[in-house]
C-alpha positions in Angstrom: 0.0 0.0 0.0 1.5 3.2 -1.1 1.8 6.1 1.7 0.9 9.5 1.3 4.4 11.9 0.8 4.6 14.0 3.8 3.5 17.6 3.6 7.9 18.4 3.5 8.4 16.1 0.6 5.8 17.4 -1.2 7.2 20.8 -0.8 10.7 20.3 -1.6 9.3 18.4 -5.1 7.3 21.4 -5.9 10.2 23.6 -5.1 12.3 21.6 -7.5 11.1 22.3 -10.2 9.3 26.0 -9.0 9.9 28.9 -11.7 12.4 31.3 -10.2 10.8 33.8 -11.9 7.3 33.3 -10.3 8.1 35.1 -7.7 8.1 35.8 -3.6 6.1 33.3 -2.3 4.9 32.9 1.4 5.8 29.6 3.5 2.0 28.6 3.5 1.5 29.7 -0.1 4.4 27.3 -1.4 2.4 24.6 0.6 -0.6 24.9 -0.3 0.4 24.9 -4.2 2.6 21.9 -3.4 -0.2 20.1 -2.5 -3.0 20.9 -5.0 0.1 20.0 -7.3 0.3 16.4 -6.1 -3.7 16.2 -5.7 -4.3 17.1 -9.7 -1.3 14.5 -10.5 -2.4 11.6 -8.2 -6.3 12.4 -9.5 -5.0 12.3 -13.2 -3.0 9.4 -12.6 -6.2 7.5 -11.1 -7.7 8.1 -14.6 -4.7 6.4 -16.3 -2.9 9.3 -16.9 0.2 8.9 -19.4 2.9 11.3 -20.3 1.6 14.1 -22.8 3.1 15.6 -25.6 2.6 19.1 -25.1 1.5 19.1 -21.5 2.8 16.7 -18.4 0.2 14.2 -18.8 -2.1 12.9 -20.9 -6.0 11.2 -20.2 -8.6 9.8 -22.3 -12.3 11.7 -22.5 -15.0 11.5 -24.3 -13.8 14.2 -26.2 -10.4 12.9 -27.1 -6.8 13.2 -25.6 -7.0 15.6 -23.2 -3.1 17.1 -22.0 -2.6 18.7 -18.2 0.2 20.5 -16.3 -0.1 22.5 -13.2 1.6 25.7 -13.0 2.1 28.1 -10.1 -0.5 31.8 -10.6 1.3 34.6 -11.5 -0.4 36.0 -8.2 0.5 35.5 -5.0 -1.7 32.9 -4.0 -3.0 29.9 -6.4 -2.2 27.9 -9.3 -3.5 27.3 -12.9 -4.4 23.9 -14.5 -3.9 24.0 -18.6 -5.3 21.7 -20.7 -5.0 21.2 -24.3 -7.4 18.9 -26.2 -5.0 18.5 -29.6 -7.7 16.0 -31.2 -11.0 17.0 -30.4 -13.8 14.5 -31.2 -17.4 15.4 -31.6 -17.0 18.5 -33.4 -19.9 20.2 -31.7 -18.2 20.7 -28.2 -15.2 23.2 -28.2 -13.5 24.6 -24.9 -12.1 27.4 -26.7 -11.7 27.6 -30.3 -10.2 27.0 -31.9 -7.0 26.0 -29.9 -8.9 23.3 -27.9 -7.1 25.2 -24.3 -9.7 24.2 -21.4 -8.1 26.1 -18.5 -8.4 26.0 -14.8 -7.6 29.2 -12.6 -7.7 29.4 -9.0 -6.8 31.7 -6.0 -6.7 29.7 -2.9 -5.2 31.3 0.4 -6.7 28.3 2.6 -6.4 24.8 2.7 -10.0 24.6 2.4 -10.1 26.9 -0.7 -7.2 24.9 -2.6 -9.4 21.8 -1.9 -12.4 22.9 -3.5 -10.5 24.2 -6.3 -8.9 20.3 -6.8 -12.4 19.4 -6.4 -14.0 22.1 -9.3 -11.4 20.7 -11.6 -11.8 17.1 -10.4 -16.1 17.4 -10.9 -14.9 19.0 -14.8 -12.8 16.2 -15.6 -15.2 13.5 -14.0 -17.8 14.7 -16.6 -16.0 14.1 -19.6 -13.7 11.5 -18.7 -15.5 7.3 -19.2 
């Protein structure tokens, strides 16, 4: 059974590969975007995520190949999801055309707000993933 990484580890990942140029960042802000971080890769992951060609990873919808990677907000608190559909199938549903981006931006300052953030992008995904 796999363990959750503690709340340090998670950090330290995130800060790893953190944009230099992103900014000041508080203690708890660097936390809380270190977590939603692991929480959007573990949930894509669940849905048999694969590495993407344009963005980190890759899931099947109903839709077609749809590509995510989670990047810090150019504010001080949040993060942004984008998404790339690069095939999209029916014709009649478009996130934004015609570049197929279907993004996610959020401003969390609370654990509680970077949770219902995961969970607006989770409920998104869960609709057009099988």
């Amino acid at each position: 059974m796999r363990t959750q990484p503690t709340k340090k580890k998670l950090v330290d990942e995130f800060l790893a590969k953190r944009n230099p140029l992103m900014g000041k960042a508080t203690k708890k802000q660097i936390e809380l975007r270190a977590q939603f971080d692991h929480l959007v890769r573990s949930y894509l992951k669940s849905k048999g995520a694969r590495k993407g060609q344009y963005r980190d990873l890759e899931i099947d919808t109903a839709f077609g190949p749809l590509e995510c990677s989670v990047h810090e907000s150019s504010t001080k608190s949040g993060a942004w999801v984008a998404c790339l559909f690069h095939e999209l199938r029916p014709e009649n549903w478009r996130p934004s055309r015609p570049s197929g981006k279907w993004n996610f931006h959020f401003d969390f300052n609370t654990e509680a707000e970077m949770r219902d953030a995961f969970n607006t992008f989770k409920h998104a995904v869960d609709q057009i993933t099988r």
